[in-house]
TIRO-2110 file (N, C-alpha, C; in Angstrom, 1 decimal):
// TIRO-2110
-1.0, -2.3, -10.5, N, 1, A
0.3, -2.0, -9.8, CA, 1, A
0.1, -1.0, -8.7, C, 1, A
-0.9, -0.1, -9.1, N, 2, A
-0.8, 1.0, -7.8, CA, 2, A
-1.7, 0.1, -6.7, C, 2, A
-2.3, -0.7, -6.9, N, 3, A
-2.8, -1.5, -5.8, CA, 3, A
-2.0, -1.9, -4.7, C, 3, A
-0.3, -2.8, -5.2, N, 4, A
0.8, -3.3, -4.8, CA, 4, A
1.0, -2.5, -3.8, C, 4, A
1.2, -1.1, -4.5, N, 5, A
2.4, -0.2, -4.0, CA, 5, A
1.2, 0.2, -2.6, C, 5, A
0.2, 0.3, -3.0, N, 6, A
-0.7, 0.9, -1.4, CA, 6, A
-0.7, 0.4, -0.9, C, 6, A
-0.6, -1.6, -0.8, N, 7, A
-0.4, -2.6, -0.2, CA, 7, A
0.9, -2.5, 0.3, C, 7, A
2.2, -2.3, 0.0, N, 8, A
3.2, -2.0, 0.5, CA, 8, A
3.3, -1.4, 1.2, C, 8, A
3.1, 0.7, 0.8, N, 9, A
2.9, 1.4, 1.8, CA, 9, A
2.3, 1.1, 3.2, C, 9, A
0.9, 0.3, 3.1, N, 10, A
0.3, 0.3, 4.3, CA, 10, A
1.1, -0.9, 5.2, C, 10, A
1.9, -1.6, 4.8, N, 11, A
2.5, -3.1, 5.0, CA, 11, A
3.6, -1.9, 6.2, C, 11, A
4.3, -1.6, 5.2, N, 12, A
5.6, -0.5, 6.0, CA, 12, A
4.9, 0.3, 7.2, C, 12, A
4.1, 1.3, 6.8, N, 13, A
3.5, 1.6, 7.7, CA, 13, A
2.9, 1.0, 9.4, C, 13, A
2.2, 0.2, 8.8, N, 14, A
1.9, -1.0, 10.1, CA, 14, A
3.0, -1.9, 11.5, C, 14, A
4.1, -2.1, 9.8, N, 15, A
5.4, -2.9, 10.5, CA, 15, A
6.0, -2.0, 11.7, C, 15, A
6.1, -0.4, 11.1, N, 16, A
6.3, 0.9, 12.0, CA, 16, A
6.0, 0.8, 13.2, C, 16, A
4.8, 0.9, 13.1, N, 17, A
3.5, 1.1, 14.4, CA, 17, A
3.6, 0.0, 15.6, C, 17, A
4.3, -1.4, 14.8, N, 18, A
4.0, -2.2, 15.6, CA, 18, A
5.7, -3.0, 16.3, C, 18, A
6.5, -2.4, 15.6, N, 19, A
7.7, -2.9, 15.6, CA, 19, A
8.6, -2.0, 16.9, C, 19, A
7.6, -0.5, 17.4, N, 20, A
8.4, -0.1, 18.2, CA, 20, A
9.4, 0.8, 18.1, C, 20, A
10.7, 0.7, 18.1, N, 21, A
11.9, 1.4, 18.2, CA, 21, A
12.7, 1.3, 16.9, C, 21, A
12.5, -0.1, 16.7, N, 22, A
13.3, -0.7, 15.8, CA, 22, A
13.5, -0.4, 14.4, C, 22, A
14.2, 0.8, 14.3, N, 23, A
14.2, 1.4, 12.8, CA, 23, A
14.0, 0.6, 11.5, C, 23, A
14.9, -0.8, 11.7, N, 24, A
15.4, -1.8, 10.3, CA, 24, A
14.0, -2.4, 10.1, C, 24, A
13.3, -2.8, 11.0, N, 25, A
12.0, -3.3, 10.8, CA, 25, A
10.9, -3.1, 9.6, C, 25, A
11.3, -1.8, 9.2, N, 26, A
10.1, -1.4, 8.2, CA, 26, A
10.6, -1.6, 6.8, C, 26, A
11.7, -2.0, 6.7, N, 27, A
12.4, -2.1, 5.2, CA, 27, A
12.3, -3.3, 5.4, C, 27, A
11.7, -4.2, 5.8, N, 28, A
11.7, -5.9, 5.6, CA, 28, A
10.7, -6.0, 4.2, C, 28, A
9.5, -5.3, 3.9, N, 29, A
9.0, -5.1, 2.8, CA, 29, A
10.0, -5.2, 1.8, C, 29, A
10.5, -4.1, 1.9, N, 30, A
11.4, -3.9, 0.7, CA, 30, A
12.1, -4.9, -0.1, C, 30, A
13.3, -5.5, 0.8, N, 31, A
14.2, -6.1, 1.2, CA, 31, A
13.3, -7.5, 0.7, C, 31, A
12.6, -8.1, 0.8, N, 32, A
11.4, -9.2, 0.1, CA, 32, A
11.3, -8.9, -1.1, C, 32, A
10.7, -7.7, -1.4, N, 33, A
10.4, -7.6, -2.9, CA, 33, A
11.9, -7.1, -3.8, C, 33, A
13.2, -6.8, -3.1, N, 34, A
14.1, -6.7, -4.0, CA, 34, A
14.4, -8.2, -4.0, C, 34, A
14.6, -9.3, -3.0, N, 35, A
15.2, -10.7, -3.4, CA, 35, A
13.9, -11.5, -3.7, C, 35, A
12.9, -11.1, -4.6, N, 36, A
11.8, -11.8, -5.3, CA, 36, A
12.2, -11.0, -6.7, C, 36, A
12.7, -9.9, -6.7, N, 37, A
13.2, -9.6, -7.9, CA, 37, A
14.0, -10.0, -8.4, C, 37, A
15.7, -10.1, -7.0, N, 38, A
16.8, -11.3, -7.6, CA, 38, A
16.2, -12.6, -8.0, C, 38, A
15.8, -12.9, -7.6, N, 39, A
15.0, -14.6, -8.0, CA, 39, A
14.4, -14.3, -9.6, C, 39, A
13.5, -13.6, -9.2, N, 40, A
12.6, -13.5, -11.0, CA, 40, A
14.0, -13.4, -11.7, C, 40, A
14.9, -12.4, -11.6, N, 41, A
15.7, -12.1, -12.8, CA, 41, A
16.2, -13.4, -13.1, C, 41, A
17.1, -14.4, -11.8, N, 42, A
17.7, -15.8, -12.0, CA, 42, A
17.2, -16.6, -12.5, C, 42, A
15.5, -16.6, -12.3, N, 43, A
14.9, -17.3, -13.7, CA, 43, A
14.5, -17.1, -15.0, C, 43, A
14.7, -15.8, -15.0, N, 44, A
14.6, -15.4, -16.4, CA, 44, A
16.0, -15.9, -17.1, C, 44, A
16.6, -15.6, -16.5, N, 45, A
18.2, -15.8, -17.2, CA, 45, A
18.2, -17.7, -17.4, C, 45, A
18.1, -18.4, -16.7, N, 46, A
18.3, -19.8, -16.3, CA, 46, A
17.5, -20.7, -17.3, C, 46, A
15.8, -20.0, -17.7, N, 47, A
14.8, -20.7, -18.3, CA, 47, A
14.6, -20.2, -19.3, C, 47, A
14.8, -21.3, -20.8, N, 48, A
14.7, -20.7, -21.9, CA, 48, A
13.3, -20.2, -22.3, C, 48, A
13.3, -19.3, -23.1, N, 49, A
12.0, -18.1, -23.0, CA, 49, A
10.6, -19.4, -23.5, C, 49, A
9.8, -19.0, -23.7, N, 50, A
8.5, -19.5, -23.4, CA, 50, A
7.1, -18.7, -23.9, C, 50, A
8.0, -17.8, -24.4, N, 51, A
6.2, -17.2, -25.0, CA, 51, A
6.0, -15.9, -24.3, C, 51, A
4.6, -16.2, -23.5, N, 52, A
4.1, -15.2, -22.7, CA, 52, A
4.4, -15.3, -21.3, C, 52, A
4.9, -16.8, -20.9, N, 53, A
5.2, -16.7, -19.9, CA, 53, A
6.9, -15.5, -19.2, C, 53, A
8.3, -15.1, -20.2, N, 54, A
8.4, -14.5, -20.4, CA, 54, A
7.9, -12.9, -20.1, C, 54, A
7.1, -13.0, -20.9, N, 55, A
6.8, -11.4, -20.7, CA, 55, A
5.9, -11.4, -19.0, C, 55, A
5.0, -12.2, -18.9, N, 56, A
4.5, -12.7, -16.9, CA, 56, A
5.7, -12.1, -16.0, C, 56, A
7.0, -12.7, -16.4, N, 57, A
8.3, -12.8, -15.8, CA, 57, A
9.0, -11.4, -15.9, C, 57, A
8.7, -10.5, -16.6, N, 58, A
9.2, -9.3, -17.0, CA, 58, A
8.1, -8.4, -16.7, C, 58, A
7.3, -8.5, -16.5, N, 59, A
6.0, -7.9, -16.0, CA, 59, A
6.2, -7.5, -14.3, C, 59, A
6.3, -9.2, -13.7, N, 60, A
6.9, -9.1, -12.0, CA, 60, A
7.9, -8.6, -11.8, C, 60, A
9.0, -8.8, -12.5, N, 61, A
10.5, -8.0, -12.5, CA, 61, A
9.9, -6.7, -12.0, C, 61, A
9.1, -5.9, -13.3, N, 62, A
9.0, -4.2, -13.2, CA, 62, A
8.4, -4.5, -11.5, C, 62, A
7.0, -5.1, -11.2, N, 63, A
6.1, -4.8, -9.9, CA, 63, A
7.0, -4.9, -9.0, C, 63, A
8.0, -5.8, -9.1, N, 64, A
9.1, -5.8, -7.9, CA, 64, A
9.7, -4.3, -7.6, C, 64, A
10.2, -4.2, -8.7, N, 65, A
11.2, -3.1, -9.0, CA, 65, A
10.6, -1.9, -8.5, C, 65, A
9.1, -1.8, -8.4, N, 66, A
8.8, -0.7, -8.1, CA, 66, A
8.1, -0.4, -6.6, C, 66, A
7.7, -1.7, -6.2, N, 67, A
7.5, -1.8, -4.8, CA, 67, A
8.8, -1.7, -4.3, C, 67, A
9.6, -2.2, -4.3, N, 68, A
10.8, -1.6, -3.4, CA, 68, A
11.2, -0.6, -3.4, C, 68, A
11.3, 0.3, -4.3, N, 69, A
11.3, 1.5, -4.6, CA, 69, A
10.3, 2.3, -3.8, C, 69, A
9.2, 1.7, -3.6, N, 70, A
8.0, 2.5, -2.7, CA, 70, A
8.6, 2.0, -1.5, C, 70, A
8.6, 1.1, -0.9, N, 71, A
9.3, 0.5, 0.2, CA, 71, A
10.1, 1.1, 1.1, C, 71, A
11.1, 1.3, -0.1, N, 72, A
12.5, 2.5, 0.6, CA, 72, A
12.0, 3.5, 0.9, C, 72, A
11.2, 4.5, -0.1, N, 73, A
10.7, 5.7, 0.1, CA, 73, A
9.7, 5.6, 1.0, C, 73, A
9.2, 4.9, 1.4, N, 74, A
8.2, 4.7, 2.5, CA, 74, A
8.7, 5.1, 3.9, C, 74, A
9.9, 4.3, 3.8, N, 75, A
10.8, 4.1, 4.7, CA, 75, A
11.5, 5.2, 5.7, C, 75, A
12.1, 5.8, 4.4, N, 76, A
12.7, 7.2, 4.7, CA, 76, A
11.7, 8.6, 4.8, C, 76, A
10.4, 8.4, 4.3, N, 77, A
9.7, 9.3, 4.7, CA, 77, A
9.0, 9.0, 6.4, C, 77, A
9.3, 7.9, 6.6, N, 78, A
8.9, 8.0, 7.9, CA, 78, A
10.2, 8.2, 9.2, C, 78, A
11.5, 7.6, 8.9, N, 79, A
12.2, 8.2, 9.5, CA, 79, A
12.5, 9.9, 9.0, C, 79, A
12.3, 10.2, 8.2, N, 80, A
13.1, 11.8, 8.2, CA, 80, A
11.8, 12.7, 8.1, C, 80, A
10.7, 12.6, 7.7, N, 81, A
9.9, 13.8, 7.4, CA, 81, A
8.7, 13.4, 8.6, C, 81, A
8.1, 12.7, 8.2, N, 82, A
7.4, 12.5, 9.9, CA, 82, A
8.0, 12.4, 11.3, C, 82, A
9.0, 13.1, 11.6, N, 83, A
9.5, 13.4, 12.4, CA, 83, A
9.3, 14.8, 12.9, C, 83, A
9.6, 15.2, 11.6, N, 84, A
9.8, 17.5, 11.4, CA, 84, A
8.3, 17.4, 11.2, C, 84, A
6.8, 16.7, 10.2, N, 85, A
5.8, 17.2, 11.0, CA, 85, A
5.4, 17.5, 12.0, C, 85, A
6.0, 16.3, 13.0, N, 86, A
5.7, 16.3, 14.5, CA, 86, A
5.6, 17.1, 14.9, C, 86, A
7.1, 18.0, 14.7, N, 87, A
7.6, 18.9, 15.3, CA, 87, A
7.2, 20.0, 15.3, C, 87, A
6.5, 20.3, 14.0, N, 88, A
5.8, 21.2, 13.5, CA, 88, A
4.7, 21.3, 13.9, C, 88, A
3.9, 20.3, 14.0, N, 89, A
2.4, 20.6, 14.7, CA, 89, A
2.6, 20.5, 16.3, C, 89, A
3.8, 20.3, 17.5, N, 90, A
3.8, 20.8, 18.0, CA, 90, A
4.7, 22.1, 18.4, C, 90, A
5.0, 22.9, 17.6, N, 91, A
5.3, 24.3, 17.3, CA, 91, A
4.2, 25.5, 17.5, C, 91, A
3.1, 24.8, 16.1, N, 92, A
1.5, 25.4, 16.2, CA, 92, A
0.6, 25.2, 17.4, C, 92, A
0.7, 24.1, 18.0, N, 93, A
0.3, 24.0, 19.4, CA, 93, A
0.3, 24.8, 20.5, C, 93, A
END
């Protein structure tokens, strides 16, 4: 799972760099892995259980759940706090 989340990170990050101006751009990660989570949960609910496939299904739920979660936070650390480093290391400058 921490694999995901660095894959994410770097995903948001990149989208940043390359997207420009365009604030909304970097939460497209996210925003993927929250409606892959709506979806997993609609099949969970929809498809009668199955064993282990079930718990596969509740396994992705959590990796969703938590990549978006890195996603957003990704997100907002780069609008709000890499801003004030900037500003900071050109203060020390």
């Amino acid at each position: 799972m921490a694999a995901a989340c660095i894959v994410v990170i770097a995903i948001t990050y990149l989208i940043h760099k390359l997207s420009g101006g365009k604030k909304y751009a970097k939460y497209i990660p996210a925003i993927i892995f929250m409606l892959m989570g709506i979806y997993t949960v609609y099949i969970i609910r929809t498809n009668p259980g199955e064993g282990f496939g079930d718990i596969i299904k509740a396994l992705f739920l959590f990796v969703c759940f938590v990549c978006f979660i890195i996603g957003i936070g990704t997100g907002l650390c780069i609008d709000f706090i890499l801003p004030k480093i900037k500003k900071l290391k050109k203060k020390i400058v």
